[in-house]
Every structure is written in structure tokens, then in C-alpha cells.
C-alpha positions, 0 to 999 in steps of 0.5 A: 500500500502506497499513500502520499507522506510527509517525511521529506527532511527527516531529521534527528532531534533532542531538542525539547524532549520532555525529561522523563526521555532522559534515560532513553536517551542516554540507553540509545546512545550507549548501548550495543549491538549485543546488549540488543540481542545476539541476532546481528545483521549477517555479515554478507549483506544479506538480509532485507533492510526495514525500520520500525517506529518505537514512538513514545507518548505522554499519556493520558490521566494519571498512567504517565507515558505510553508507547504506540503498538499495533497487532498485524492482521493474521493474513500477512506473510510475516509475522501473522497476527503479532502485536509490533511496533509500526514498520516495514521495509524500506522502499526505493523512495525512502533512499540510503539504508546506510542514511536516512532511509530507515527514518523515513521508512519507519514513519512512512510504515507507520503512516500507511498502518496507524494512520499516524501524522508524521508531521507531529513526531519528533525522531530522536534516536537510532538503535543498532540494526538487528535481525529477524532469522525467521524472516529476514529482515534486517531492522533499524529500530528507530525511536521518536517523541509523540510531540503532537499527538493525533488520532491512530486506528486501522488504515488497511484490515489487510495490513493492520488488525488493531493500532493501540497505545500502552502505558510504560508502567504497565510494561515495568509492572512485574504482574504483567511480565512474563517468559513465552514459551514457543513450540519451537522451543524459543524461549523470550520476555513477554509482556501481558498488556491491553488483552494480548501478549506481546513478544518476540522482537518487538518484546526483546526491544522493549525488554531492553530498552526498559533495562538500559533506561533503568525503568526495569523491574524486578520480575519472575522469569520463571512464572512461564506462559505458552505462546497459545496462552488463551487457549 
């Protein structure tokens, strides 16, 4: 799917970020490709290179800051029916993977799945590239502030399913963390949140990015779920 977007002269931003991003920051800045995940780019090249937007919210009421997340429809190729961050692969549009290219694919994705105004985004972070065996890809995670928020929902039932937002404390809070267990035998953090679970790569990311932030919680890796958990 192909929509007019308003990604021309995407740049890297901190100015005026709120100061609860602090720790974001400062995690993105420093961490390393292996702190990530032991699943790095091959080195041949190979690999199809794709972005997805970890977008940071301020929130409504009293839940504090949020981040934006969407379920795939079950009739996609890759990654069926998973909640993900938005995103996808680069385009020949997008330009230079090795540039900006991933920038602008991750607010482009996000567009075209959630409908998001990427004129109301503020990118201010590029984690290191990671890789997804099952499919793939190779992914740019890139990180923004929600500086204008507008409203989100399904664009395409073919690519989307559902578009959602979930309170960071929600994610830290140790009565929703678990260890998923796959039939392959994958085990990997998860999250119990807004009536899904929430796993694989995009529950990696995020395990991580709560880690190095500092925002991590003690929790129990123990208390296990099977990836059927509502069956």
C-alpha cells in the first residue's frame, strides 16, 4: 500500500524532549549491538533492510507515558497476527539504508498502518540494526517523541488488525511480565498488556530498552506462559 507522506527532511532531534526521555536517551546512545540481542545483521549483506517506529507518548490521566503498538492482521506473510511496533521495509523512495532511509521508512510504515501524522513526531534516536532469522529482515529500530499527538486506528484490515497505545508502567509492572514459551522451543520476555501478549522482537526491544533506561523491574522469569496462552 502506497499513500502520499510527509517525511521529506527527516531529521534527528533532542531538542525539547520532555525529561522523563532522559534515560532513553542516554540507553540509545550507549548501548550495543549485543546488549540488543545476539541476532546481528549477517555479515554478507544479506538480509532485507526495514525500520520500525518505537514512538513514545505522554499519556493520558494519571498512567504517565505510553508507547504506540499495533497487532498485524493474521493474513500477512510475516509475522501473522503479532502485536509490533509500526514498520516495514524500506522502499526505493525512502533512499540510503546506510542514511536516512530507515527514518523515513519507519514513519512512512507507520503512516500507511496507524494512520499516524508524521508531521507531529519528533525522531530522536537510532538503535543498532538487528535481525529477524525467521524472516529476514534486517531492522533499524528507530525511536521518536509523540510531540503532537493525533488520532491512530486501522488504515488497511489487510495490513493492520488493531493500532493501540500502552502505558510504560504497565510494561515495568512485574504482574504483567512474563517468559513465552514457543513450540519451537524459543524461549523470550513477554509482556501481558491491553488483552494480548506481546513478544518476540518487538518484546526483546522493549525488554531492553526498559533495562538500559533503568525503568526495569524486578520480575519472575520463571512464572512461564505458552505462546497459545488463551487457549
Amino acid at each position: 500500500m502506497t499513500r502520499a507522506s510527509n517525511t521529506q527532511g527527516v531529521v534527528l532531534s533532542k531538542d525539547g524532549l520532555p525529561g522523563w526521555l532522559d534515560p532513553v536517551v542516554h540507553a540509545v546512545e550507549t548501548v550495543e549491538p549485543l546488549q540488543l540481542s545476539r541476532f546481528l545483521p549477517p555479515e554478507d549483506g544479506a538480509g532485507r533492510q526495514s525500520a520500525v517506529l518505537i514512538l513514545f507518548g505522554e499519556g493520558d490521566g494519571d498512567q504517565g507515558p505510553e508507547l504506540l503498538l499495533m497487532e498485524r492482521s493474521s493474513s500477512l506473510r510475516s509475522h501473522a497476527g503479532q502485536p509490533s511496533f509500526p514498520g516495514g521495509a524500506l522502499d526505493p523512495e525512502d533512499g540510503d539504508p546506510t542514511g536516512d532511509g530507515p527514518l523515513r521508512a519507519a514513519l512512512r510504515e507507520a503512516e500507511e498502518e496507524t494512520g499516524l501524522d508524521p508531521a507531529g513526531v519528533q525522531l530522536f534516536g537510532v538503535l543498532p540494526k538487528l535481525y529477524i532469522p525467521v524472516s529476514g529482515f534486517v531492522v533499524t529500530p528507530v525511536l521518536g517523541w509523540w510531540r503532537e499527538p493525533t488520532p491512530v486506528g486501522v488504515v488497511d484490515p489487510n495490513e493492520t488488525a488493531r493500532v493501540f497505545t500502552v502505558p510504560v508502567a504497565d510494561l515495568t509492572d512485574p504482574a504483567n511480565r512474563v517468559t513465552v514459551t514457543h513450540p519451537s522451543g524459543f524461549l523470550g520476555p513477554a509482556f501481558l498488556v491491553e488483552s494480548t501478549l506481546v513478544w518476540g522482537f518487538t518484546a526483546g526491544v522493549i525488554d531492553r530498552l526498559l533495562h538500559y533506561s533503568g525503568w526495569e523491574r524486578p520480575w519472575d522469569p520463571e512464572k512461564q506462559v505458552p505462546l497459545d496462552w488463551r487457549s
